[in-house]
N, C-alpha and C positions, 0 to 999 in steps of 0.2 A: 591499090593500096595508096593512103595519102600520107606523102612523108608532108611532118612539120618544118617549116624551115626557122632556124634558130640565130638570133642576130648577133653577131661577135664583132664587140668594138665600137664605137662610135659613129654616128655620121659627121657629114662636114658640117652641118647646119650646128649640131651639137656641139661641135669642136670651135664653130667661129662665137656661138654665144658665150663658152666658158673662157672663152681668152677677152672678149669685149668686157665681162664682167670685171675680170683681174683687171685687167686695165683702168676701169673705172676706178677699183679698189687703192689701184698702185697710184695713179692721180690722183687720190683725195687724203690718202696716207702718206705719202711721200712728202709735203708741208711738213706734217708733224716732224718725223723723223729729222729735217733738215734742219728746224728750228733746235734741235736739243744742244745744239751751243751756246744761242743766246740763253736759254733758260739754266742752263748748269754756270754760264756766267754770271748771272744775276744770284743766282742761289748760293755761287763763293762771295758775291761780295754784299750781300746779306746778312752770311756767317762771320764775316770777315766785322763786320758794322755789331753783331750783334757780341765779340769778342774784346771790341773795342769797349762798348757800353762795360760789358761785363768789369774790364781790368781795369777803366774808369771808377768804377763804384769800389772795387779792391781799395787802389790808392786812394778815393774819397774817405774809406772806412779807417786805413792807415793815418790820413791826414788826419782827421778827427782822434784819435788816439793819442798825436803831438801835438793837436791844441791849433793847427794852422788853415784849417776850412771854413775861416771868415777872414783870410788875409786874400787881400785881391791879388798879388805875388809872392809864393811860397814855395820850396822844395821841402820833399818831403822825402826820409831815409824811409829807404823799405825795407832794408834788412841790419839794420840797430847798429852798423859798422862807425855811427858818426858820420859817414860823408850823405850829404843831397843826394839821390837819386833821379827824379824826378821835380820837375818844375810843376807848379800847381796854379789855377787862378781860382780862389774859394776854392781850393782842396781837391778840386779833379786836374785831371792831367790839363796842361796849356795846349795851346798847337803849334808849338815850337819844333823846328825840323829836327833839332839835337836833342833836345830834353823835355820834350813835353810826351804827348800821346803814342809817337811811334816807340820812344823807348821803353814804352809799358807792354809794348808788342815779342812776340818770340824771334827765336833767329831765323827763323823762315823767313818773317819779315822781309828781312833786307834783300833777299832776293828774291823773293817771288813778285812783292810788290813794289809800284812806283810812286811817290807821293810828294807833295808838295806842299807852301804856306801861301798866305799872304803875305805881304808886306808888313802887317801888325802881328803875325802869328798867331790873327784870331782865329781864322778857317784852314783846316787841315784838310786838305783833297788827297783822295787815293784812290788807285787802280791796280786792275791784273796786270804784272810787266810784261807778260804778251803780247798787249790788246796795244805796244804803243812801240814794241818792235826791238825793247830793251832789256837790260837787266835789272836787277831790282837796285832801285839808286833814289837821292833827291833828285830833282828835275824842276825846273821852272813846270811852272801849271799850265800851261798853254796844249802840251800834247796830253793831257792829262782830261782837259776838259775835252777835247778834241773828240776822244773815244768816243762819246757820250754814253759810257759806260765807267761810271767813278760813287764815290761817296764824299759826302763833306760832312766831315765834322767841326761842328762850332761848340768852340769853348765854352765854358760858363761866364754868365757876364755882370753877375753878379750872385750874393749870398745864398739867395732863396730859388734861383732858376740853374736846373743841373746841363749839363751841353745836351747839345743836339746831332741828331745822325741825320741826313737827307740822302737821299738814292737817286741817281741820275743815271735811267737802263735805255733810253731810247735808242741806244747803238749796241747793245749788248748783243 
């Protein structure tokens, strides 16, 4: 009588290929996985650039309504109280650390992010307060660029050319 004999389980040969595979697998996926910081950082201050643009063009639309978006320095009331709200150069926000760009931002603003000027108020830099080990505050620009993970926003610099956003993620 010829009994069959029936194989239960795996061999080693089996068991050392499917763990070398994973292996491989867990090496060449593992990058990915690890990188998803810098890329969810670059993707808040993207949103963050592209909210800025956004409430830019609000107050641009507001200026133009009180007649002050061919004043190369203007404030502009945003909600009809009579008082200035915003500082304006041709009708979009300035880059004034008090009155220009950040205070068209929400109250998150002020703490989550950390931002800065120049000296003329024409470039407005900003970053995650994270990525620089503090709260959300003004701050000289020096740990700001530092990140190298920031945005700068340049004012308008005249009537016909509206500001600009630049991305700086090489540290993101």
């Amino acid at each position: 009588m010829y009994h069959s004999k029936t194989q239960q389980g795996f061999t080693l040969i089996e068991l050392v290929i499917v763990i070398v595979i994973l292996g491989v697998l867990a090496a060449t996926a593992a990058p990915k996985f690890i990188d998803l910081k810098s890329d969810a950082n670059v993707a808040v201050l993207k949103s963050m650039g592209g909210a800025i643009k956004t409430s830019g063009q609000l107050v641009y639309m507001k200026s133009t309504m009180q007649g002050l978006n061919s004043l190369e320095l203007g404030n502009v009331d945003l909600d009809s109280d009579g008082t200035p709200d915003i500082e304006t150069r041709y009708g979009y926000p300035s880059g004034s650390r008090t009155n220009g760009i950040s205070k068209a931002m929400s109250g998150s603003f002020a703490t989550e992010w950390i931002w800065s000027t120049n000296n003329s108020d024409s470039i407005f830099y900003l970053t995650i307060a994270s990525l620089t080990f503090t709260s959300g505050a003004y701050v000289n620009q020096v740990p700001i660029v530092a990140t190298n993970c920031y945005l700068i926003y340049n004012r308008a610099v005249n009537a016909r050319v509206s500001p600009t956003i630049e991305y700086i993620t090489s540290g993101c």
